[in-house]
C-alpha positions in Angstrom: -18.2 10.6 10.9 -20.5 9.0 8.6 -21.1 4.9 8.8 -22.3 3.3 5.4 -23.5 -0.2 5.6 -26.2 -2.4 4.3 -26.5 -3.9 8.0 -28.1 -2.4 10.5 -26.4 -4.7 13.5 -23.2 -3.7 11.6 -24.0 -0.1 11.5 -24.9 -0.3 15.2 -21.7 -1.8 15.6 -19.2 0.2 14.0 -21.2 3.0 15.3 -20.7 2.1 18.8 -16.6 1.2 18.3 -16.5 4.4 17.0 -18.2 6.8 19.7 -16.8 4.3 22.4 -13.2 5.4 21.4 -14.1 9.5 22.4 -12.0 10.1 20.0 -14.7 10.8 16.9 -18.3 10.9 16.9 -20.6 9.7 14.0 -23.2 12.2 13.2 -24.9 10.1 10.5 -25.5 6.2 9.1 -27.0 5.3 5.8 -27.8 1.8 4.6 -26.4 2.6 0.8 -24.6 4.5 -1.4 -27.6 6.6 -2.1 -28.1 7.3 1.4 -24.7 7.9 1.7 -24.4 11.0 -0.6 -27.8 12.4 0.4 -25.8 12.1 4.1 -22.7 13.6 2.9 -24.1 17.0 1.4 -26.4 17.0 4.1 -24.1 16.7 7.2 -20.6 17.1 6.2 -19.0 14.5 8.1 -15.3 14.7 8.0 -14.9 11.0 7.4 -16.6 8.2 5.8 -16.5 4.4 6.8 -18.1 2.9 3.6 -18.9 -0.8 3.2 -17.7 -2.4 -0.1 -20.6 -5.0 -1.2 -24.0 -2.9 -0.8 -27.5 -3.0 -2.9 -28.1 -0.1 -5.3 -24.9 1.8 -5.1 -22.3 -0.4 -3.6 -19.4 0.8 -2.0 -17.2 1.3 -5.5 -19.1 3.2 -7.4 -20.1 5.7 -3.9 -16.4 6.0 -3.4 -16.3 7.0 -7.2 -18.9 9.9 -6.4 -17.5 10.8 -3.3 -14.1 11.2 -4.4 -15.3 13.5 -8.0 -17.7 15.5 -6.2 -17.1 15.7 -2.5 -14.0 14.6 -1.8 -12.8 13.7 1.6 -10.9 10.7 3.7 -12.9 7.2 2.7 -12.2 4.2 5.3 -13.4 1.1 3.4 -15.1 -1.7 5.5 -14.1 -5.1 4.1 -15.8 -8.5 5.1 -13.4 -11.1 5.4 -11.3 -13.1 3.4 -12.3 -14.0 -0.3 -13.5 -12.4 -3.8 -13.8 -9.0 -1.6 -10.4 -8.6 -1.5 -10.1 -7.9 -4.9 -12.9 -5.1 -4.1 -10.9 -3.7 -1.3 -8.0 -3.1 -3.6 -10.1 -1.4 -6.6 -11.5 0.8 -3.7 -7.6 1.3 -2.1 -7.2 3.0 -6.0 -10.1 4.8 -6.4 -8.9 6.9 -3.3 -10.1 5.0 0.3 -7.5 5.7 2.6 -7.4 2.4 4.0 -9.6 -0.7 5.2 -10.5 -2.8 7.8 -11.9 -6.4 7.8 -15.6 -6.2 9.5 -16.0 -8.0 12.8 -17.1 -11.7 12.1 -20.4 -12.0 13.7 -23.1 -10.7 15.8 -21.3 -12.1 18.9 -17.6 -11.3 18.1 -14.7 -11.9 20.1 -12.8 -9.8 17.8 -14.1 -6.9 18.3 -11.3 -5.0 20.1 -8.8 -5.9 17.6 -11.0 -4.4 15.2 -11.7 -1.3 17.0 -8.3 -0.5 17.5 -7.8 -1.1 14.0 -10.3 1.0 12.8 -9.1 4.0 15.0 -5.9 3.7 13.7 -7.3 4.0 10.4 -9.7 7.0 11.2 -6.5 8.8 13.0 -4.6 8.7 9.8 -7.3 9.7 8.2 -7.7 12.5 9.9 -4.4 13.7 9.1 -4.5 12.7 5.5 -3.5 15.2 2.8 -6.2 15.2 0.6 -4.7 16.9 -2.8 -2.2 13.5 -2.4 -5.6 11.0 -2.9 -6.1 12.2 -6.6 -8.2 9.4 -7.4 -6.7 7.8 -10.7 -8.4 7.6 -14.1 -9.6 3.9 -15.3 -6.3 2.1 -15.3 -6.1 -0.1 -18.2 -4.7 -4.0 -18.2 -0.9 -3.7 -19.7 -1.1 -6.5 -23.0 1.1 -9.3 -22.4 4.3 -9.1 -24.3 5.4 -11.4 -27.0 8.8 -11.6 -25.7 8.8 -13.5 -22.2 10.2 -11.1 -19.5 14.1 -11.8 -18.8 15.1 -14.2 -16.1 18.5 -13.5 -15.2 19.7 -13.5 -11.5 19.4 -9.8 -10.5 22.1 -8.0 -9.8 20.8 -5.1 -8.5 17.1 -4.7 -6.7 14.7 -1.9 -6.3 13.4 -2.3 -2.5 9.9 0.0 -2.0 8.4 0.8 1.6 4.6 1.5 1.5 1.7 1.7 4.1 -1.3 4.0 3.5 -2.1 5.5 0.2 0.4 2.7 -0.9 -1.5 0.5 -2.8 -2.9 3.3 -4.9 0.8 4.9 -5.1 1.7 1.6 -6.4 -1.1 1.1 -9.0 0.1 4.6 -10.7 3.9 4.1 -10.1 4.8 0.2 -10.8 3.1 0.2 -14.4 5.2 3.3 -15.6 8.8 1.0 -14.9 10.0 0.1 -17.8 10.0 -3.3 -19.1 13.2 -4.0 -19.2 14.6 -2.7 -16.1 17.2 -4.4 -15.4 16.9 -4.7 -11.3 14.6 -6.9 -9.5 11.4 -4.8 -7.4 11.1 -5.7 -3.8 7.7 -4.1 -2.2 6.8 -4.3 1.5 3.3 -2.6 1.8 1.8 -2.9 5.1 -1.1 -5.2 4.1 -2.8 -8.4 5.8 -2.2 -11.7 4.4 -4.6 -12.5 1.7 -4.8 -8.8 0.7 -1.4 -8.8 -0.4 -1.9 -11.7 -3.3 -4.7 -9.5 -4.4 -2.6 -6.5 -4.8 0.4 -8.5 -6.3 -2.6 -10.0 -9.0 -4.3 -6.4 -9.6 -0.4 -4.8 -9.8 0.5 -8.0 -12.5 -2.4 -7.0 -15.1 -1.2 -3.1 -14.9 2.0 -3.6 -15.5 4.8 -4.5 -18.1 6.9 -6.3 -15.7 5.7 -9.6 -14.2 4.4 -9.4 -10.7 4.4 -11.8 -8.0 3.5 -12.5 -4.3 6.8 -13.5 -3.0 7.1 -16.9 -1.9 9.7 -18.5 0.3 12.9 -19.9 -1.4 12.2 -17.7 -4.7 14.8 -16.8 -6.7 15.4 -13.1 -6.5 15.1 -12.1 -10.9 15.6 -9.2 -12.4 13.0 -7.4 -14.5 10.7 -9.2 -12.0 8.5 -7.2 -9.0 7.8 -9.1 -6.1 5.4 -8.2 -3.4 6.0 -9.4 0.3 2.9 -11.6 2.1 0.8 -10.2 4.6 1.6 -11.2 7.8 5.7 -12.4 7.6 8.9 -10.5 7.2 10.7 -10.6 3.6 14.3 -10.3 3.2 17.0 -11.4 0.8 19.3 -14.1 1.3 22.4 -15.5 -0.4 20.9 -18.7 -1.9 22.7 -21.5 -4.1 21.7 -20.6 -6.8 22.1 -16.5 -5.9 19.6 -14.1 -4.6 16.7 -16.0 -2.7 13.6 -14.7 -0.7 13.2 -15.9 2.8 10.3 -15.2 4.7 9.5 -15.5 8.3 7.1 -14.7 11.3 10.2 -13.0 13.4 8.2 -10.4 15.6 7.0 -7.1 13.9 8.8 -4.4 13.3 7.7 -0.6 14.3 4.4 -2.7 14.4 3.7 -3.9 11.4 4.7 -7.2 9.6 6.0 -7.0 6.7 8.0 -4.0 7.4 10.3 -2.7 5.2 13.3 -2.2 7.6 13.9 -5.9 7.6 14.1 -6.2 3.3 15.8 -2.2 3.0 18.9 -3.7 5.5 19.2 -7.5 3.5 19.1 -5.6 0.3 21.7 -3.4 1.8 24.0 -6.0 2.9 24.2 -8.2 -0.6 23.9 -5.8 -2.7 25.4 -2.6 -1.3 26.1 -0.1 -4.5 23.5 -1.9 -6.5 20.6 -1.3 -4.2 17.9 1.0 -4.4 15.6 2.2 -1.6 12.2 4.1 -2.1 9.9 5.4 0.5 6.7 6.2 0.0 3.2 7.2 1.5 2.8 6.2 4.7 2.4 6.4 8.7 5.1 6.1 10.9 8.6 5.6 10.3 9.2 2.3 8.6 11.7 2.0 6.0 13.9 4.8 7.4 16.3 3.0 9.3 16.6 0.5 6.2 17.1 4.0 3.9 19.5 4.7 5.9 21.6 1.4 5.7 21.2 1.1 2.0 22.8 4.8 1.5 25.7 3.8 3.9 27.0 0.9 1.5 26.6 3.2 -1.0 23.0 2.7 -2.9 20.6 5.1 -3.7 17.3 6.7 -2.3 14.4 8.1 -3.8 11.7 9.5 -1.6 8.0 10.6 -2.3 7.6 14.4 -1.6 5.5 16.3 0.9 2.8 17.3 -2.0 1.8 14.1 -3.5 2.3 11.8 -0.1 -1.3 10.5 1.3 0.4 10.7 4.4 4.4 12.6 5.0 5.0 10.3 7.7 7.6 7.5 6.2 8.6 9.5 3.6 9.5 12.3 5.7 11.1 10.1 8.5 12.9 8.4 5.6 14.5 12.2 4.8 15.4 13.0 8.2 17.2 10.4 9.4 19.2 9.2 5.2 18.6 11.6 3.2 17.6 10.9 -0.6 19.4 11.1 -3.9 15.9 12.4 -5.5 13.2 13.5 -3.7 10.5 13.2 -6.3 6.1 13.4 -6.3 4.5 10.1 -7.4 4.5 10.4 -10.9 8.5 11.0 -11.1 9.2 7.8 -8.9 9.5 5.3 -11.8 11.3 7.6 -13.3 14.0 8.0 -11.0 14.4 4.5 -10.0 15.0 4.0 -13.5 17.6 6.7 -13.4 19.3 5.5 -10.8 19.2 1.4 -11.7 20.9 2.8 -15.1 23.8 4.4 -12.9 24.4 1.6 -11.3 24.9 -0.8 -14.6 26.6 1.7 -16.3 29.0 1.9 -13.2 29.3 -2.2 -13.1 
């Protein structure tokens, strides 16, 4: 394990979190980006903690080096809330596995919230499949269209489970829907609040289809993608005026909160034949039980395949226990969502 950070007390810290677990061992630290490649072809570490804002190289353009010449897994250290977030994201694209927030201060009482976060990130990096973190090209702003986006009540919705890799699997997948889709897009990514407005603001510039962070009482619109907040549950709900998001802080679910398994079983249960699940990259097993209850009312599944999954372990939970109507790598996901919205209209 290598440590990258312009602090030396944070360096010391991480440091410490990490050897204390006896789990990994760092063999290395460097102070910037320079440093860190020098330490990279010089040790070999397995894994890389890399802090974002750094002097000389920062943490964006050593990710960009790392992941062209010496690819491996990237965990991204994030200070807290604010501009960084935006950073964070950029970095989740480039190919970082995943992040986690810095502790807050040279006397922390966080610290063992953030070590057990940070292990939990360094254990599925550990397992990550590294020909799935293809680090994508420059992606380009989508120009605005002319023709304001349709704002019709959906009738049918797109719900999309993601945890790591997701935000990456995201940035390549959400722009390639087409603009007039025709179903509302529902995404749970496992995300902390804050992060999750920055992802729903990077997503909106990359994509033809408008993009939001959901908000409660919303009005559920097709040709619209809406991405759940960090730290509350989304689901649909039958509203006055139709389709309507509520949100709330109901305890987590296999862990996490958002999960998907909430949103997959409310999409399920008002929408039935005009649902669509997808699973993607991810740990654990999120999004399977809500697969499963979309496909029993008659709505369709896509899952992510083995080959171009960061991590197999939603998407292949998600197969075992529902089954999929396409079982498709990354790049074909759009694809067959569109497919399978334009069954359902053509069947309404």
């Amino acid at each position: 394990m290598l440590v990258v950070d312009d602090s030396a007390f944070m360096r010391k810290v991480i440091a410490e979190l990490i050897d204390a677990s006896g789990e990994f061992r760092v063999v290395g630290t460097a102070r910037n980006g320079f440093e860190a490649l020098k330490q990279i072809h010089a040790l070999l570490p397995d894994i890389v903690t890399l802090d974002i804002e750094m002097p000389e190289l920062d943490g964006l353009q050593a990710l960009g080096y790392i992941m062209s010449e010496s690819p491996r897994p990237v965990v991204m250290l994030s200070a807290a809330d604010g501009p960084g977030n935006d950073l964070t994201i950029r970095a989740l694209e480039l190919g970082a596995i995943d992040f986690v927030r810095k502790p807050s201060g040279p006397i922390s009482l966080d610290l063992a919230s953030v070590q057990s976060r940070l292990l939990d990130a360094l254990r599925a990096a550990s397992v990550v499949n590294l020909d799935g973190v293809r680090m994508l090209g420059r992606l380009r702003a989508v120009t605005p269209s002319l023709v304001a986006a349709p704002s019709g009540v959906a009738r049918r919705v797109v719900a999309v489970a993601a945890s790591t890799g997701g935000p990456r699997a995201l940035a390549e997948m959400v722009p390639m829907l087409p603009r007039r889709l025709d179903a509302a897009v529902m995404v749970v990514q496992h995300m902390p609040a804050g992060f999750t407005r920055s992802l729903a603001q990077r997503l909106d510039l990359l994509c033809p289809l408008p993009v939001h962070e959901a908000e409660h009482g919303d009005l559920v619109r097709h040709d619209h993608v809406y991405v759940a907040p960090g730290g509350v549950h989304m689901r649909v709900v039958e509203g006055a005026g139709g389709p309507t998001i509520a949100l709330d802080d109901s305890p987590p679910v296999w862990g996490v909160r958002p999960s998907a398994d909430p949103l997959f079983q409310s999409v399920a249960a008002l929408f039935r034949e005009d649902a669509v699940g997808v699973v993607l990259t991810g740990m654990g097993r999120d999004g399977a039980a809500g697969l499963r209850a979309i496909r029993d009312v008659g709505g369709g599944a896509i899952v992510q395949d083995r080959e171009s999954s960061v991590i197999y372990g939603m998407p292949q939970a998600a197969l075992m226990l529902a089954g999929a109507d396409r079982v498709v790598a990354l790049a074909g996901v759009a694809g067959a969502i569109a497919e399978l919205v334009a069954q359902r209209r053509s069947a309404a």
